[in-house]
N, C-alpha and C positions, 0 to 999 in steps of 0.2 A: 504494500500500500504506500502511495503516495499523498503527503498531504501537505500544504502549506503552514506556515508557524500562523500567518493570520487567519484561517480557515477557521470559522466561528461556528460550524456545525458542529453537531451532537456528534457524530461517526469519527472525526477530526478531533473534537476534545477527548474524547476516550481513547485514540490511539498514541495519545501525547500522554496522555496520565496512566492507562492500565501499564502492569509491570510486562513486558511481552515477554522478556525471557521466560517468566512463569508460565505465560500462556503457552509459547513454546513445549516447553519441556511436558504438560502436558497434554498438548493435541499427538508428542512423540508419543506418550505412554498410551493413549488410547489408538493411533494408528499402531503401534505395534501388537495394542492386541486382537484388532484385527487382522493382523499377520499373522498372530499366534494360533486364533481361530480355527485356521485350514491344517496347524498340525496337529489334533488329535479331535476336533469336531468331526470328521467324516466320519472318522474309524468307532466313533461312541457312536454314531448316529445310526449308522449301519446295526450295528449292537441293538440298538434297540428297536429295530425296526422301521426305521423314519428312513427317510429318504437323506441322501450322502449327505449336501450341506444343509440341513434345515438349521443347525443349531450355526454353522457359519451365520446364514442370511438374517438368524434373529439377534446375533452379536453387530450386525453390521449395522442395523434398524435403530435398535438400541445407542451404536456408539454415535448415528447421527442425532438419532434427540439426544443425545448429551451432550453432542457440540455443542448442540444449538440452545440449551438448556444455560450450559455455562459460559457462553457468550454471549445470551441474553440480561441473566443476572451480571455480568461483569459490569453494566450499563448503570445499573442500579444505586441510589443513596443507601446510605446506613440502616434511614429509618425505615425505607422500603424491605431490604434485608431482614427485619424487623418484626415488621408483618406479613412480609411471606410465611418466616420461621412459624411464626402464631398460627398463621390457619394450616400451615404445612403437618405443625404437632399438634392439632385435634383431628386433621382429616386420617395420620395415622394413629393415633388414639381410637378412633370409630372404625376404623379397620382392623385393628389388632382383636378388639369386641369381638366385629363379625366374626371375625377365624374363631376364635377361643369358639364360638357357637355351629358354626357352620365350614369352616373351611376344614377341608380334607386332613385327614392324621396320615400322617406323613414318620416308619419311623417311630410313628409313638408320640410324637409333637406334630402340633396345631402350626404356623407357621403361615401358612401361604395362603391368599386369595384372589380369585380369579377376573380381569378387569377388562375387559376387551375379548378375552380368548388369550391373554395372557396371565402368568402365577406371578404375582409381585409379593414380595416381602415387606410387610410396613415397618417392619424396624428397623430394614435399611433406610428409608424415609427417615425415620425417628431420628438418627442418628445428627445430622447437621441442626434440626429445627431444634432438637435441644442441648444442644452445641451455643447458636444463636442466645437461646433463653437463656438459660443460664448464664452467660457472657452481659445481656440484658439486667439481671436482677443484679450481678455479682457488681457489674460497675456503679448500677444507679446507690445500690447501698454505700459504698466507697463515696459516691458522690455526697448521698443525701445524712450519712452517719445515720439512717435509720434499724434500729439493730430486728425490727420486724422484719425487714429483709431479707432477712439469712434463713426466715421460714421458706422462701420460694424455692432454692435449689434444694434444699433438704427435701422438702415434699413431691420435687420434680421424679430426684432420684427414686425416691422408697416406691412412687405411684408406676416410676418405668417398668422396674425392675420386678414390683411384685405382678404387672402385667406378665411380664415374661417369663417369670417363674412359674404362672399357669400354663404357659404352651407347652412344656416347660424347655425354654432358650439358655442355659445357664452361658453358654459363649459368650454372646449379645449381651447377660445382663453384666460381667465379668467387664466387659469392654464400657460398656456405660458406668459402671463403677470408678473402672479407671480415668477414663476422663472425665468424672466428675472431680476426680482428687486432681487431676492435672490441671483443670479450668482455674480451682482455689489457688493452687500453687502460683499461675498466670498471672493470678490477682492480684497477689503479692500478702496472701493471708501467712499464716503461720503454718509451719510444718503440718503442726498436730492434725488439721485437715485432710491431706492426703493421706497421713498417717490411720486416719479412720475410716477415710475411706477402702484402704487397703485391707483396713480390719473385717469392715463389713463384708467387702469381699471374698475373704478369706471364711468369714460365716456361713453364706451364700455355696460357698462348694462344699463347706463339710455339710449345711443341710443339705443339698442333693446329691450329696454323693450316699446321706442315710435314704433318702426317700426312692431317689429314681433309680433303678435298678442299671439303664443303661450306661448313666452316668459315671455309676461307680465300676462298670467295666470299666468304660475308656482311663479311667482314673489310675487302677489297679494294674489296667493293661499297661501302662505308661508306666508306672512304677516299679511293676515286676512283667517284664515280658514275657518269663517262660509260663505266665498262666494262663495266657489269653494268644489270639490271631493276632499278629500282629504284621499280618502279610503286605499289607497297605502300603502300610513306614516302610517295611525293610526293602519293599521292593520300588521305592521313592529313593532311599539312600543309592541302593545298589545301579540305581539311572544316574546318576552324579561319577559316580566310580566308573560307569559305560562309556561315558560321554566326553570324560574328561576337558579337556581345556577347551579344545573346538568342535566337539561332538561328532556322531556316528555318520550327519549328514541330513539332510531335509530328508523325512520321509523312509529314515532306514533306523527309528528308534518302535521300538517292542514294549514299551511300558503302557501303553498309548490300548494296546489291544487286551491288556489282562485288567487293567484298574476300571470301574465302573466312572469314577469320578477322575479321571484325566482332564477333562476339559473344563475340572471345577477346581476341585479343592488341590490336585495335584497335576497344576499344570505346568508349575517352576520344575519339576522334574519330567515333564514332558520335553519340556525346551532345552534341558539340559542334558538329556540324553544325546538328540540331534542337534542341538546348537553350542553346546557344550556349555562349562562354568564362566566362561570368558564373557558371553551375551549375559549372564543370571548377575554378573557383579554387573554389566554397564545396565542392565534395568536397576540394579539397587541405587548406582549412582543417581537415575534420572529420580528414584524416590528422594533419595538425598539432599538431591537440587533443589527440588520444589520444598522440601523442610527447612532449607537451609535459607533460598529467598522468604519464606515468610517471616521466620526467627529475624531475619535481619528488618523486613517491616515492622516487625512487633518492636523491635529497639530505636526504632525511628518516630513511630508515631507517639501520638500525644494524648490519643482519645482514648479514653479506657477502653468501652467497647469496644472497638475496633481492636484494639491491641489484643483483648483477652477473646474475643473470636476465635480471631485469625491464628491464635495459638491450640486453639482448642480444635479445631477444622486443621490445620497440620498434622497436629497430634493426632486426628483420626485416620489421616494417611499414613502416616509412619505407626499406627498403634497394630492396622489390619494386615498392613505387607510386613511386619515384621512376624505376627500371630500366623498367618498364611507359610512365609519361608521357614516359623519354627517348624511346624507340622512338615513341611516336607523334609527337613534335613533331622528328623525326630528329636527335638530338641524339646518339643512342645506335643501334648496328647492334640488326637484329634478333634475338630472344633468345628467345622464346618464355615470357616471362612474364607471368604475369594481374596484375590489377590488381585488389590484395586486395578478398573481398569484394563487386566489383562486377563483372566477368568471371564469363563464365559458364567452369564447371569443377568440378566435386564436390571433387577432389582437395585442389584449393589452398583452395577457401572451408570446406569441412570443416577438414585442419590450422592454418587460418591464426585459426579460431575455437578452438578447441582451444589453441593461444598466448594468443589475447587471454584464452581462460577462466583459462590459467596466469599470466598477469601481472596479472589483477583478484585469484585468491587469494595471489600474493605483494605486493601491493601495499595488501591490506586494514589497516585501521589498529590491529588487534591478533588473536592469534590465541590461541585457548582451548588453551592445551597439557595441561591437567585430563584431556584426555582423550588424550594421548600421556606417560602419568605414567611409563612406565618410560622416555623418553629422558631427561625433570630428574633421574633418579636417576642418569644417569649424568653426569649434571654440565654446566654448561652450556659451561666451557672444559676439558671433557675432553680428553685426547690422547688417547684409549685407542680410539677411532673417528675415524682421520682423515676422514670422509667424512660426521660426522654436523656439521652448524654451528649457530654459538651458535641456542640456539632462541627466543629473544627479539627476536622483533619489531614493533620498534616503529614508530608512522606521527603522527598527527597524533591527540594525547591532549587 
């Protein structure tokens, strides 16, 4: 794109302010995994009786609404961001409902509901909208010193998680856990925060691990291997040993044919069979990058919210591709999570664009507030709206 410094349009000021190397780096991660798609999509699809590329053509579908998804929100103010987040987490709220009542058991868990003719996951959803909220309550208290404030994340967390623990998601509730102690830390709260959140956490699997039976396989599996199958993992490791540095070769990797979940939960050892370890570290670097640009926003900016975001929506890309590459290199029991972006999955590559679209508009290097002129009128350190934050934000002038 070309544009002039005087070019006074909307399209023109967003390509001078959005961070582009971030955009960059992730339009790379989502075209790569449309590349990654055609290595072990046929060969499951086949498997299951669909025709060669159906799960290719619905990764492709997908990774276009989420261009478009996250280049839409990149356009976006704070307080837009805001109220997306709000109706984003009750629309997956009233969804998470319906499953618990109506959507198909899957497995033993509730999980999935059906929207088009496709299965979306709402607490893939969930996952940025209260990301947002949180980041919301956590600044305006900071702002306002109202100590009734600290009731909102607390009751965000306990209401997610005990959703979840019906379906019963312990992955999902384990990861909202986590970043809800990473959001506080963002904040610049005290230790103790995180610290309890890690507790809860840590409560949370020893009750499912008493209650749910399959839980405390995967648990026991993980702990002691020789009690349980553990064919999955081992044959996830043993594609890394195959493939070595530059892999087997497009199309000449075998892991792809025995695993049911190759083209979900164990597709970093799909790639690393035939593309070898060499490709699996420059994707971790591109995760890397985009952690790394927003960390460095978050030290730049001024505005709470935005700061404590944009840290928390990081942290969900680096909390998932790290949970993801644990499971395959068995470092970590199995969890059932994709690996942003390049896993096939509408659910997770849809919301998890949707985040990046929200951390490229809070992380832009200034935002036209001219055109939200009645919130300056109400002053930029008002208390009269605990919930509106300073609107001035600032990036790299």
């Amino acid at each position: 794109m070309m544009f002039s410094r005087t070019d006074q349009s909307r399209l023109a000021e967003w390509w001078f302010t959005v961070d582009r190397q971030l955009l960059t780096a992730v339009l790379v991660l989502i075209s790569a995994g449309i590349v990654f798609s055609l290595v072990a999509g046929p060969t499951v699809a086949l498997k299951k009786g669909l025709a060669p590329y159906t799960f290719v053509e619905r990764h492709i579908v997908f990774a276009g609404l989420g261009m478009f998804a996250m280049v839409a929100l990149s356009f976006a103010a704070p307080v837009t961001i805001r109220r997306l987040a709000l109706l984003m987490f009750a629309a997956a709220i009233a969804m998470i409902v319906v499953v618990l009542f109506v959507g198909p058991e899957i497995n033993g868990a509730r999980r999935w509901v059906r929207v088009f003719g496709q299965s979306l996951q709402p607490s893939e959803f969930l996952k940025p909208a209260f990301i947002v909220l949180m980041a919301w309550a956590l600044a305006a208290h900071i702002q306002t010193g109202r100590r009734g404030l600290l009731v909102v994340p607390l009751a965000l967390l306990l209401f997610v998680i005990g959703l979840l623990i019906l379906q019963p998601d312990l992955g999902q509730s384990l990861i909202f856990a986590v970043l809800w102690g990473a959001l506080f830390f963002a904040a610049g709260y005290s230790l103790l925060w995180p610290i309890g959140a890690a507790a809860a956490g840590m409560a949370v699997a020893v009750a499912a691990w008493s209650i749910f039976p399959h839980v405390r396989q995967r648990i026991e599996g993980f702990l002691r291997p020789e009690t349980t199958d553990t064919y999955q993992t081992d044959r996830a490791i043993q594609s890394f040993v195959e493939g070595g540095w530059f892999g087997r070769g497009p199309g000449e990797g075998v892991i792809k044919s025995v695993l049911p979940d190759a083209h979900t939960d164990f597709i970093l050892a799909v790639i690393a069979e035939e593309y070898g370890i060499a490709v699996c570290f420059i994707l971790i670097g591109l995760y890397c990058f985009v952690i790394a640009r927003a960390i460095q926003h978050v030290w730049q900016t001024e505005n709470r919210f935005a700061r404590i975001a944009a840290s928390g929506l990081a942290t969900l890309l680096g909390l998932q591709a790290f949970a993801n590459m644990g499971v395959n290199t068995g470092l970590l029991p199995a969890k059932g999570v994709t690996l942003p972006f390049i896993s096939y999955g509408g659910s997770s590559l849809l919301a998890m664009s949707i985040a990046m679209g929200m951390l490229l508009a809070l992380t832009r290097k200034s935002v036209d507030w001219s055109r939200s002129a009645h919130l300056n009128e109400m002053g930029a350190n008002s208390t009269s709206d605990p919930f509106v934050a300073t609107p001035a934000v600032s990036g790299h002038r």
